[in-house]
Every structure is written in C-alpha cells, then in structure tokens.
C-alpha positions in Angstrom: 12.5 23.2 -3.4 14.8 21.7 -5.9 13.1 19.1 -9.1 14.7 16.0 -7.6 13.0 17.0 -4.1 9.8 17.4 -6.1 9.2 14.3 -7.6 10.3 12.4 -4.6 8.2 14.4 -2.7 5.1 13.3 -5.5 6.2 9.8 -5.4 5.8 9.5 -2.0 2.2 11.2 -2.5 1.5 8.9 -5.1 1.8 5.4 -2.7 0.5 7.3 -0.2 -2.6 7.8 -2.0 -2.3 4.3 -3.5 -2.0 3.2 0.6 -5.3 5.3 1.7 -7.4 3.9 -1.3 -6.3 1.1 -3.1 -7.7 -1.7 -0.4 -10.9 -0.2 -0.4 -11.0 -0.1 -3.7 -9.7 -3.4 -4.1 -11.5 -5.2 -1.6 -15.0 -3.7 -1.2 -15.4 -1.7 -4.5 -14.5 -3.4 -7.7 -16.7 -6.2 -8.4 -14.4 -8.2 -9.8 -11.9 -8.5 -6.8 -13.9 -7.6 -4.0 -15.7 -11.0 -4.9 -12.4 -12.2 -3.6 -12.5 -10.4 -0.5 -15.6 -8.3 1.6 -18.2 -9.4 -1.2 -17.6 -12.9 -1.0 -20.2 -15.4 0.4 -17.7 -17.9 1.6 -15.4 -15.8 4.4 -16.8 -15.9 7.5 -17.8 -12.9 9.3 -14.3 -13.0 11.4 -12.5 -13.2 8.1 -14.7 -9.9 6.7 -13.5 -8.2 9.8 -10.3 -8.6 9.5 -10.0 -7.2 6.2 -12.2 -4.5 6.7 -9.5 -3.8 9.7 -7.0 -4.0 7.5 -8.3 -1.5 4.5 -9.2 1.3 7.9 -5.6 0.9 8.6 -4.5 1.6 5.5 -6.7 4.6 4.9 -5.6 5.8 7.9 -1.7 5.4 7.0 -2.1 7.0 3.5 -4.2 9.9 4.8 -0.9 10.7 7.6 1.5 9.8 4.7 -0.4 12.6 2.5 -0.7 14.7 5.5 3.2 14.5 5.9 4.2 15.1 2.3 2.1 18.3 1.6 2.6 19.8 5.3 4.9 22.5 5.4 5.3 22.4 8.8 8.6 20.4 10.4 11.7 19.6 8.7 10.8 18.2 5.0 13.4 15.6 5.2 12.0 14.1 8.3 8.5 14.2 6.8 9.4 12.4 3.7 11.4 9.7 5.1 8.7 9.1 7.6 5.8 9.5 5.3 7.9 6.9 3.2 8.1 4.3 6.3 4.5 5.0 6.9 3.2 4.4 3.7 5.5 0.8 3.3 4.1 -0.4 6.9 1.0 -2.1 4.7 2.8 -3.0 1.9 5.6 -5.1 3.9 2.9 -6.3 5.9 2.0 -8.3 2.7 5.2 -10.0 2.6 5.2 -10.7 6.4 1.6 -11.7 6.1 2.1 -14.2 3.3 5.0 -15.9 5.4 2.3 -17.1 8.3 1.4 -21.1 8.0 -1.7 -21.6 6.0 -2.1 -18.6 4.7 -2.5 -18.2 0.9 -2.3 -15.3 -1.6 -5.2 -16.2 -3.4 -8.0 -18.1 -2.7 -8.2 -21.8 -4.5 -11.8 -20.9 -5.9 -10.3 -17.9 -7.9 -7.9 -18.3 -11.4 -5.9 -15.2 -10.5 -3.3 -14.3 -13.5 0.2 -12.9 -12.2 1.4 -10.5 -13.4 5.4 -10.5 -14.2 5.3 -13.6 -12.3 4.0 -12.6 -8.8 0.7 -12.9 -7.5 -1.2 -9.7 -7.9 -1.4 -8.7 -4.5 2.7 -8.6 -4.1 3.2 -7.3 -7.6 1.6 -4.0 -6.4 3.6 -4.4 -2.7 6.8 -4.2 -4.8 5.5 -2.1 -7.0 4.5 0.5 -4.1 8.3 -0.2 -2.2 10.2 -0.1 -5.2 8.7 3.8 -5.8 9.2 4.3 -2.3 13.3 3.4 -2.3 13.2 5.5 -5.6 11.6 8.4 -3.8 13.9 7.9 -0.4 17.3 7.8 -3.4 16.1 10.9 -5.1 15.5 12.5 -1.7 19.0 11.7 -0.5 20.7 12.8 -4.2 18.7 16.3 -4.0 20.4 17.5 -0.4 
C-alpha cells in the first residue's frame, strides 16, 4: 500500500474515531459541555433521548467506519470511500439539523465562544468533512 493510500486510509480512521466517540464525550462526559446537553436539568426527558439516540448512532457509525478502514477483506477502495460516506452521515446531519425551524445551535442559557467564526458544533462538522474530502483526494491521487 502506497504513502498517499496510507494517510488517507489514517484520516479516515481518525474521523471515524472522532464519529464513534466525540458525542459521547461531548455530551455526556465532559463536564463542561455535557451541562449543555445529557447533564442538563432543563431538557426534558424526550430532549435527553434524543441525544442519547443520536451519540448510539454515532458510535455505531464510527465503529463500521473503523471496521471498514482496518478490514482487509473487500476491495480497499470501496471500503474507504464508504467508510468516508459513513463517517460524514453525522457530521452533515449537523448542517441538515441546524436548517429545521426553531432549532438552535446553542442554547440561549450558555455564552458559547466560536471558534474561527462558527459555532462549535459545526466548526468540528467541517472540520471532520474537510479531512474526509482530503482523505477521498489523496485516495483518488494514489491509484
């Protein structure tokens, strides 16, 4: 397996494991932001569901996106342009998500910084699709 292959190949790996661990982390781990989310007192329960739904789903899409990248079973093309598009699904689904009427990014309770302009949340989503297109170009350029 060529360098090029490699590191897209690891980049993939990398979101993947961001997608499989990050929203747990984020959500129901770090004191700081899961006050913003599972650990705080003001969502109701239905609203703790759904985000507890939505950090099993993206375990579940970061473990088959790491499954897919270190498997060396199948065509190794295949796998990393699928274990790319499965690894994005949660990401996009940030963009999509924030596009719903009344929905908000951040809750009004919270002083959230951005961070090169963006709310935090989607400063990570296009931090996470941006390595993926890198990962999808190096792929391409090492056939």
């Amino acid at each position: 397996m060529t360098k090029t292959r490699i590191a897209a190949r690891t980049l993939v790996g990398l979101v993947g494991a961001m997608t499989a661990g990050g929203a747990l982390a984020a959500d129901a781990l770090v004191p700081a932001t899961a006050r913003q989310h599972l650990r705080n007192p003001r969502w109701p329960g239905h609203a703790k569901f759904h985000d507890a739904q939505y950090i099993v789903m993206s375990m579940l899409l970061g473990g088959m996106t790491l499954r897919l990248v270190t498997t060396g079973r199948g065509d190794p093309d295949r796998n990393l342009l699928a274990a790319a598009a499965i690894s994005a699904t949660p990401w996009l689904g940030m963009y999509g998500a924030a596009a719903f009427p009344g929905t908000e990014l951040v809750d009004e309770e919270f002083d959230t910084p951005k961070v090169l302009g963006l709310d935090p949340n989607l400063a990570v989503a296009t931090g996470c699709l941006a390595a993926l297109g890198a990962a999808v170009g190096l792929a391409r350029a090492g056939r």
